[in-house]
C-alpha positions as CSV (number, residue, x, y, z in Angstrom):
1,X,16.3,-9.4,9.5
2,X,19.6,-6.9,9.5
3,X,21.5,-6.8,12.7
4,X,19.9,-4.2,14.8
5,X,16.3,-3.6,12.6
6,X,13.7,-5.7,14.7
7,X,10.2,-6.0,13.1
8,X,7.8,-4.0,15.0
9,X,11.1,-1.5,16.8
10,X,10.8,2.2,16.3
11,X,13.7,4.0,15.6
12,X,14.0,7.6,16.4
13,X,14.5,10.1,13.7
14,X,14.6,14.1,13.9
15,X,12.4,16.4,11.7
16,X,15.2,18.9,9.9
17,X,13.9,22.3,9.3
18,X,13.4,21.7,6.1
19,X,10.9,18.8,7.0
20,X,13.4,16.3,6.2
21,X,13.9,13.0,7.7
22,X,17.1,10.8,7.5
23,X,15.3,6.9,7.0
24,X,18.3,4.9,9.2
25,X,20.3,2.7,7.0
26,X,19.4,-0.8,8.7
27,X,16.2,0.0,8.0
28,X,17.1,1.3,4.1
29,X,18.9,-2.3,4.2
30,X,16.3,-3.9,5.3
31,X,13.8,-2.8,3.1
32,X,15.9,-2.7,0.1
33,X,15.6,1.2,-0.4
34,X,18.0,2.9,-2.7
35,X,18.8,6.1,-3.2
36,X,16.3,8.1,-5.0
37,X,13.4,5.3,-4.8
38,X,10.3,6.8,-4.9
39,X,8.2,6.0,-1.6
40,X,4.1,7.3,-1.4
41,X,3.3,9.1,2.2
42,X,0.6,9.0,3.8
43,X,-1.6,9.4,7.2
44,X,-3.5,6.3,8.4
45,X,-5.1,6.7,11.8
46,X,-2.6,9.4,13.3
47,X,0.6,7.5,12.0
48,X,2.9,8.5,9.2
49,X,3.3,5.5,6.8
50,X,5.8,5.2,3.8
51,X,5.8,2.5,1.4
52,X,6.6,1.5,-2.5
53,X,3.8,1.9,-5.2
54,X,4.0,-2.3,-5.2
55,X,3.7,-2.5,-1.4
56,X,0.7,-0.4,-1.4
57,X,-0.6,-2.8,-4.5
58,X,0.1,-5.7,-2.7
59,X,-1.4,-4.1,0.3
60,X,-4.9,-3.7,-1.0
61,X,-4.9,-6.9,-3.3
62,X,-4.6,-8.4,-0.2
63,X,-7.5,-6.3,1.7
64,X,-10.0,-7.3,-1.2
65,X,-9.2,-10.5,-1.5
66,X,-9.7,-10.9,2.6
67,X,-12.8,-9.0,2.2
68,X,-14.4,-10.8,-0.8
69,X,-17.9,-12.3,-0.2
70,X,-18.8,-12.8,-3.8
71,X,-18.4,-16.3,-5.5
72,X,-15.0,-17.6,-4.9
73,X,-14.9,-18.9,-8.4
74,X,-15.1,-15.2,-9.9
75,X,-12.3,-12.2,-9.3
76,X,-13.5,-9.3,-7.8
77,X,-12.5,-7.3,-10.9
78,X,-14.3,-9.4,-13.1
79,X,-17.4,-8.9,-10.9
80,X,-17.1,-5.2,-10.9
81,X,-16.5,-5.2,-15.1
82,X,-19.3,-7.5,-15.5
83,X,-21.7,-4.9,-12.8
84,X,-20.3,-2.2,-15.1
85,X,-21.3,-3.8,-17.8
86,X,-24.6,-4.2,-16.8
87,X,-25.5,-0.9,-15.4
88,X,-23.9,0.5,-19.0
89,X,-26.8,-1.5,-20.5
90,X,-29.4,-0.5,-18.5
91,X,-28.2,3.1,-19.1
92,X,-28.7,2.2,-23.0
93,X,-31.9,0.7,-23.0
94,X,-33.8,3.6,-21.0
């Protein structure tokens, strides 16, 4: 990691009037954040938490993947198509 960004460290940041925060520049470095990037906010349990489109991606690939109870030979999107699939057909038939 960058000198002086420690995994798991808060930094402390002031709220502007404007609602505006300033993200420290160790931690911009750190997380390869450029100007204008686009970050999604939101609220999970009480905390604020910022992140890219791909983080949040990668986020809850990885959640359904550690969740996954169905046969390890089949996706979890191929599961859900093929369930889709299936209740489509039953819709056509009745």
């Amino acid at each position: 990691m960058s000198e002086g960004v420690h995994q798991g460290e808060a930094s402390e940041v002031v709220v502007n009037r404007d609602g505006r925060i300033l993200i420290p520049a160790p931690i911009r470095r750190e997380l390869g954040m450029a100007a204008g990037a686009t970050l999604l906010l939101s609220v999970e349990d009480g905390r604020v938490v910022l992140q890219t489109r791909g983080q949040l991606i990668t986020r809850l690939r990885q959640e359904i993947a550690a969740s996954w109870t169905g046969d390890p030979g089949t996706s979890p999107a191929d599961e859900l198509i093929a369930d889709r699939r299936a209740e489509a057909a039953a819709e056509d038939t009745r």
